[in-house]
N, C-alpha and C positions, 0 to 999 in steps of 0.2 A: 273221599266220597264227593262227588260233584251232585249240585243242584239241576235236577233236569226237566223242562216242560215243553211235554208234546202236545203240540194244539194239533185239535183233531182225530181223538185218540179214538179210532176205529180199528177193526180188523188188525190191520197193520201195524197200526200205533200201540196195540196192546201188544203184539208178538214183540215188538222192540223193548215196549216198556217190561216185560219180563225179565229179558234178556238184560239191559241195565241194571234189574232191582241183583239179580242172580250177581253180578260185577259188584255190588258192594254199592249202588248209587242210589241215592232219595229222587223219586221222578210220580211227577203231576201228569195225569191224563185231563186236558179239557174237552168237553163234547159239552152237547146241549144236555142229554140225560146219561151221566155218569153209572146211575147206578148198579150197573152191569158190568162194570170195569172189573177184574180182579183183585183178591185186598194187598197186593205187591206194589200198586199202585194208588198213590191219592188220588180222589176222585176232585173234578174242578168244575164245576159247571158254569157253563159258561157258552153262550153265541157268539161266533167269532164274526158276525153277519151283523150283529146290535155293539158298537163300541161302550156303551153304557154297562155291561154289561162284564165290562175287561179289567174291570178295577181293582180285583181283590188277587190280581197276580201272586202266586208266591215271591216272595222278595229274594236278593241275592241270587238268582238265574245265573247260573254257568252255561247250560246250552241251553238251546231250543228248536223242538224239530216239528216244522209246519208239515201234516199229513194229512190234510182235510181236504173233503172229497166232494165235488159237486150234488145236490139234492138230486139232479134228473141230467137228461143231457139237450140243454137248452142255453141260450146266450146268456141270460138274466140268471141262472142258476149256476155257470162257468163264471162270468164276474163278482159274483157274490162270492165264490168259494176259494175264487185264485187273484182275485184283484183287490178286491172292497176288506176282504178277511184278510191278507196279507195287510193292507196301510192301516187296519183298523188295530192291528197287534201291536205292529212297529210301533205305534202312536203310543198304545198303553205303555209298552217297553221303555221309551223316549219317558213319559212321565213319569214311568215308575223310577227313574231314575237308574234301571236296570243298566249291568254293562256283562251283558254271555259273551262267553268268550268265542262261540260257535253258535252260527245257524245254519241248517239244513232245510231244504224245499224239497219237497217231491214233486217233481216234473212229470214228463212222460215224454217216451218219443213221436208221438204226436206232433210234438213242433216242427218235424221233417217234414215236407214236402213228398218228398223221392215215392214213387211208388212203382217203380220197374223194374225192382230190382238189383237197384244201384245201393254201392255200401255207404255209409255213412260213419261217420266220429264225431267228436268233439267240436274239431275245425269246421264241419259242413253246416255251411246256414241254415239257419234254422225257419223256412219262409212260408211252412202252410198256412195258407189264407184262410181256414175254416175258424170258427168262432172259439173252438177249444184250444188249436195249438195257440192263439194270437194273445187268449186270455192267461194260457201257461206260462207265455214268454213276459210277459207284463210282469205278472207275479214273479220270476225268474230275478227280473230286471229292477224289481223293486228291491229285494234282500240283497240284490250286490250293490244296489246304493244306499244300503242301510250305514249306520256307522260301524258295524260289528263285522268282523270278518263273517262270510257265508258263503256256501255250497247245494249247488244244486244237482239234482240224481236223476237224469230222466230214464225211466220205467220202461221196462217192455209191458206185453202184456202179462200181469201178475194172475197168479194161477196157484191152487192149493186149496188145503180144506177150507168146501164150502163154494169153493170155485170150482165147480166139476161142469159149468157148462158144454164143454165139448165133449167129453165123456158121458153127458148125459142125451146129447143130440145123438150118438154114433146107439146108442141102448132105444131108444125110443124111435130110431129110423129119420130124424128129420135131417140128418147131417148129408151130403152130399160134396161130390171132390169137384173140382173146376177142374176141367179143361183148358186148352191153351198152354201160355206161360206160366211157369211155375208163380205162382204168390207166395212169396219168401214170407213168416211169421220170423217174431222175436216173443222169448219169453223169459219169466224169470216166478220160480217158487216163491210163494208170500214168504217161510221162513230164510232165503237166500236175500232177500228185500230187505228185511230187519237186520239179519248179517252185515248187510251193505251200511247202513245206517253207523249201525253200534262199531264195523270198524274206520266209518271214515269221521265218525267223533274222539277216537283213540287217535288217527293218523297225525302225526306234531304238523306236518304243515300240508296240509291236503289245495289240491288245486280247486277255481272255485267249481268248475263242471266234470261229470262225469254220467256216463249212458253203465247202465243198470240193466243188462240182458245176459244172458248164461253164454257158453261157449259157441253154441251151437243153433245161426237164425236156420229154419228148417221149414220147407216148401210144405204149404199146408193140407197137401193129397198124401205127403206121407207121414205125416204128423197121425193124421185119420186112419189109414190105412195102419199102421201099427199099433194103435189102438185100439182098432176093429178085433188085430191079431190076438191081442192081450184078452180081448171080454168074447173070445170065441164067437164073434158072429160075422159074416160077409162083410165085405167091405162097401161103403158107402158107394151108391152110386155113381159112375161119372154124369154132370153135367156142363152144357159152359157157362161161364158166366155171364148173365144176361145184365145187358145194357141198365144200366140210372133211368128210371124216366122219371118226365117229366114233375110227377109228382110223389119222390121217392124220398123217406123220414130222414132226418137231419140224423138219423142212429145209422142208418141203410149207407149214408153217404159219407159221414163220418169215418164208417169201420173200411169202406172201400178204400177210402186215401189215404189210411190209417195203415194198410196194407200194403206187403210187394215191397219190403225196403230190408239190408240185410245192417244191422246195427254193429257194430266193432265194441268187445268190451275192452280193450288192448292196453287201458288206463286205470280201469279200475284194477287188472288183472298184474299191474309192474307193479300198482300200489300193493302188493303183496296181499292181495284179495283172494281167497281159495274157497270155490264153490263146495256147498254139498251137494248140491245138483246139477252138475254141468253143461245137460241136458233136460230135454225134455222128458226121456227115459228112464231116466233114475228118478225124475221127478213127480212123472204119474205113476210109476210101479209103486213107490211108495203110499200114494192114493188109493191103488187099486186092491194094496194089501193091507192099509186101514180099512178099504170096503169092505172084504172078505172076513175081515176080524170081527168087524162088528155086527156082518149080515148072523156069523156063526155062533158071536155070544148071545144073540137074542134069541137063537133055539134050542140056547141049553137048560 
């Protein structure tokens, strides 16, 4: 039974930490207000933003897996959550006198550049200039100079219960397809995320990076369009995509660069990594048939 603590234990960090306790492992959730956590997990409260705050670590750490998610999508709220909270941990870690034998980062493919459509891996630089991929590779770059062995996962877009934003634009009418070149999406199920986690902490000698997207990047007018097919309603309008202006949200310009890039999972997948969702298809039908479950138990 290994010692495990997930700083950050949100959304994600509780599917993982499930999945650990279920393995036979003791695992701390830190967040600011724990008390929400499941009882499968110790609750840890704690700011990973306030170092004062880091003291009362559980002792003896085996792993540790950084999953803490920016407040907003802002400069000051990306350094806070992947720069200042990563050195603010290591630090406690260092004093604690801790020695895990593994750490994990959640990334995101965001630190790509590429938005044409071009493929990317492991190898490809990682040189977006916006303030979130720059803050992610910092935070990257800190835990591989940690003294601990560590691995970092960069994320597609993660999607599942609770994440039904597209699914919710394509019902409510605001969704619309672009025109033009195809804009290649990547994605990856929250439960297929946690997967990824819990087996590249089993992996005996895992590399320190890895990109975290399903088999299948998929142009995002048929992502919609098949989706539309699923909830029986038209399909989203074509429009093209209209130019950045001048004074357009750091979220508007953000999700554009963020776009149009086809990720290779080709590393995680030799590591003997096996999706339950390979696609995006098997991934919302599953969504779509927890919808339908629970639209029907509430009319009975």
């Amino acid at each position: 039974m290994a010692r495990i603590l997930i700083a950050g234990c949100g959304d994600l960090g509780t599917a993982l930490g499930q999945n650990l306790h279920a393995a036979g492992h003791d695992v701390w959730g830190l967040k600011r207000q724990p008390a929400d956590l499941p009882p499968t997990i110790h609750p840890l409260a704690a700011d990973l933003t306030d170092p004062a705050t880091l003291d009362r670590l559980p002792t003896a750490l085996d792993s540790v897996i950084y999953s803490a998610a920016a407040a907003n999508f802002t400069e000051v709220a990306y350094r806070a959550a992947y720069v200042s909270g990563v050195s603010h941990l290591l630090q406690a870690l260092r004093a604690g006198g801790q020695q895990p034998q593994r750490l994990l980062f959640v990334s995101s493919t965001s630190v790509y550049a590429q938005h044409q459509g071009e493929w990317v891996d492991e190898n490809t630089p990682a040189t977006a200039d916006g303030f979130s991929g720059r803050c992610l590779r910092e935070g990257e770059q800190l835990i591989w100079d940690s003294p601990w062995p560590a691995v970092a996962v960069r994320f597609g877009g993660i999607y599942g219960p609770g994440r039904t934003r597209l699914i919710d634009s394509i019902r409510n009418g605001s969704a619309t397809r672009p025109t033009g070149a195809p804009i290649y999406t990547n994605r990856i199920h929250r439960d297929d995320c946690a997967r990824v986690l819990h087996h590249l902490l089993d992996l005996p000698d895992p590399q320190s990076l890895y990109i975290g997207v399903d088999d299948e990047p998929a142009p995002l007018d048929e992502v919609l369009c098949w989706l539309a097919t699923q909830l029986g309603v038209p399909n989203p309008p074509a429009a093209p995509l209209a130019p950045l202006k001048p004074g357009a949200t750091r979220n508007e310009t953000a999700a554009r660069l963020r776009a149009s890039k086809r990720c290779r999972n080709a590393r995680l997948r030799t590591s003997g990594f096996q999706f339950r969702y390979p696609s995006y298809r098997e991934g919302y039908q599953t969504l779509l048939a927890a919808e339908s479950i629970t639209r029907n138990s509430g009319h009975d």
